[in-house]
N, C-alpha and C positions, 0 to 999 in steps of 0.2 A: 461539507468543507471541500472535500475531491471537486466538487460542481462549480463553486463559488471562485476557489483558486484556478483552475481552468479556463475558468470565464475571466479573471484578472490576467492572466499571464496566456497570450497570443503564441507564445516563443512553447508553451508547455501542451504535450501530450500527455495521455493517461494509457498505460502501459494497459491492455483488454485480456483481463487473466481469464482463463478458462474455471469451468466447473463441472461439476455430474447434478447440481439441486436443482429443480426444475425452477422455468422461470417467474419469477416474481408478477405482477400484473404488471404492462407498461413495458416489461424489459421486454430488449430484445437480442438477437443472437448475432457477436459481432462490432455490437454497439455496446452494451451493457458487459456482458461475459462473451464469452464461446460456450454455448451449453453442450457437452460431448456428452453422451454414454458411458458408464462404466470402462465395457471395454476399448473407447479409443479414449481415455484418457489414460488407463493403466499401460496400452502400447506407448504414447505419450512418455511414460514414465521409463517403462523399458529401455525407448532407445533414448534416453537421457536428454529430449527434449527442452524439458525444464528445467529455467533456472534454480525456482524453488517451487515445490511443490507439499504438500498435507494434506492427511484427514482430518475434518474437522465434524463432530457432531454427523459423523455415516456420511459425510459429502466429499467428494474430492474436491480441490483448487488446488489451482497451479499456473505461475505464469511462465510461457514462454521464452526459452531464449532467445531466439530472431524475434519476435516482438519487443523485444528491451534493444538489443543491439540497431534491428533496422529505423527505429524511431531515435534511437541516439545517434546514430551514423546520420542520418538527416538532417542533422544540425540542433535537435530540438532537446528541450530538459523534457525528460519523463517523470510521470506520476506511477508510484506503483504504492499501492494500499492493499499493506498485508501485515497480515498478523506477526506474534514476536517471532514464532519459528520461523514463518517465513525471512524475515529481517534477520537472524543469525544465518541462515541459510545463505542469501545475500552477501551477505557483510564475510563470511568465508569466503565463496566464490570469487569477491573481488579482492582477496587478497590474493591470487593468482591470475586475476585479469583485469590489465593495467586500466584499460579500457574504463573497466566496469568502478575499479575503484576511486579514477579520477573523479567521476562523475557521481560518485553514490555521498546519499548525504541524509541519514536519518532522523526522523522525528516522532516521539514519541507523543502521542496527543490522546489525552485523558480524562475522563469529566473530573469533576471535584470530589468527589463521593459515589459511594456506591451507590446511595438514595437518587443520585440524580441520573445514575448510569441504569437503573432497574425503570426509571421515569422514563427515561429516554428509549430503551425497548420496550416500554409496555405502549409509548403514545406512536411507536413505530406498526403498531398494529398487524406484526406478519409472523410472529413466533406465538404459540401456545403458551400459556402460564410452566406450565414444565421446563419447556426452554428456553425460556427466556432464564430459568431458576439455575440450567445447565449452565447457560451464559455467564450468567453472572459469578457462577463456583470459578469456572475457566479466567474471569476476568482477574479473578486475585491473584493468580498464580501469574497472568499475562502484566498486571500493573509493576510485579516486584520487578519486570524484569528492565525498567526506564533506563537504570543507569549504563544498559549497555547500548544507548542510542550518544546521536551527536546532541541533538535537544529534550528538553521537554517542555511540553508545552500543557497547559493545564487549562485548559476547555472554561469559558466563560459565556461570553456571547457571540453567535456568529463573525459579526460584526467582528469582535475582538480578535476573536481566533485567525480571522481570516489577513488582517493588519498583521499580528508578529509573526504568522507564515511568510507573508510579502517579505518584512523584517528579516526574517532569516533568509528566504533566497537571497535577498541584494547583499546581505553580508556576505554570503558565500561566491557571491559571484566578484568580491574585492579579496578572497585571497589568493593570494600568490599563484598558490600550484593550481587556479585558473584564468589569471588574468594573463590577456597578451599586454606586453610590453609597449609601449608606444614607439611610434617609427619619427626620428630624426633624421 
């Protein structure tokens, strides 16, 4: 979805969160994550680098603050793809930074079922049956938590999915507290 919407919207960056899991096949460091070590993600964390940061499943993430700001000061919408904590984490932060709240605007996107969410990591082929088991315990406690987002969206077909994302930026970009004004 992060790929697909990307690729539609020219105007949109993808905020490049850091991690400590080593890299997937393919990824790369910079483009995909920041792969840091333990210990320079927990310095990271000390000097309060991040805007949101988690352990997840023994791994650190976290994305950067001047990453989210220097891509938003550029004129650009950012993409940031992060779990519910991360998103409350967030959605606090910009209720003291005007900045960050103008600009924030949540979505909760979810498949239809568990069955289709356990399909979905198992044909994803990079987690162990274990963890994909962890995943999916984590995902019920992560799904109650929709209602504290601006959307939900409920995972169909790409295709689909990636239409009422479009749908929603363009609504959001018709209200008020972001539209300029036309000059007369």
């Amino acid at each position: 979805m992060c790929q697909q919407l990307l690729a539609a919207c020219p105007y949109m960056a993808r905020a490049i969160t850091c991690t400590t899991r080593a890299p997937r096949q393919g990824e790369k460091d910079g483009v995909d994550y920041y792969f840091l070590g333990s210990a320079e993600f927990q310095k990271h964390v000390r000097a309060g680098d991040f805007i949101e940061h988690a352990e997840v499943f023994g791994r650190g993430y976290g994305t950067l603050h001047s990453e989210l700001l220097d891509k938003l000061r550029s004129g650009r919408n950012v993409l940031l793809n992060v779990d519910v904590q991360g998103a409350a984490t967030i959605r606090e932060r910009a209720k003291s930074e005007p900045e960050l709240e103008h600009a924030l605007i949540t979505v909760f996107l979810t498949p239809s079922s568990f069955a289709v969410l356990e399909e979905r990591l198992t044909k994803r082929n990079t987690d162990a049956p274990e963890e994909i088991q962890k995943r999916l315990s984590l995902a019920r406690h992560e799904i109650a938590q929709w209602r504290n987002f601006d959307y939900l969206l409920i995972s169909s077909t790409m295709a689909e999915d990636l239409r009422r994302m479009l749908a929603i930026i363009e609504v959001e970009k018709l209200r008020v507290l972001r539209a300029e004004a036309p000059l007369f």
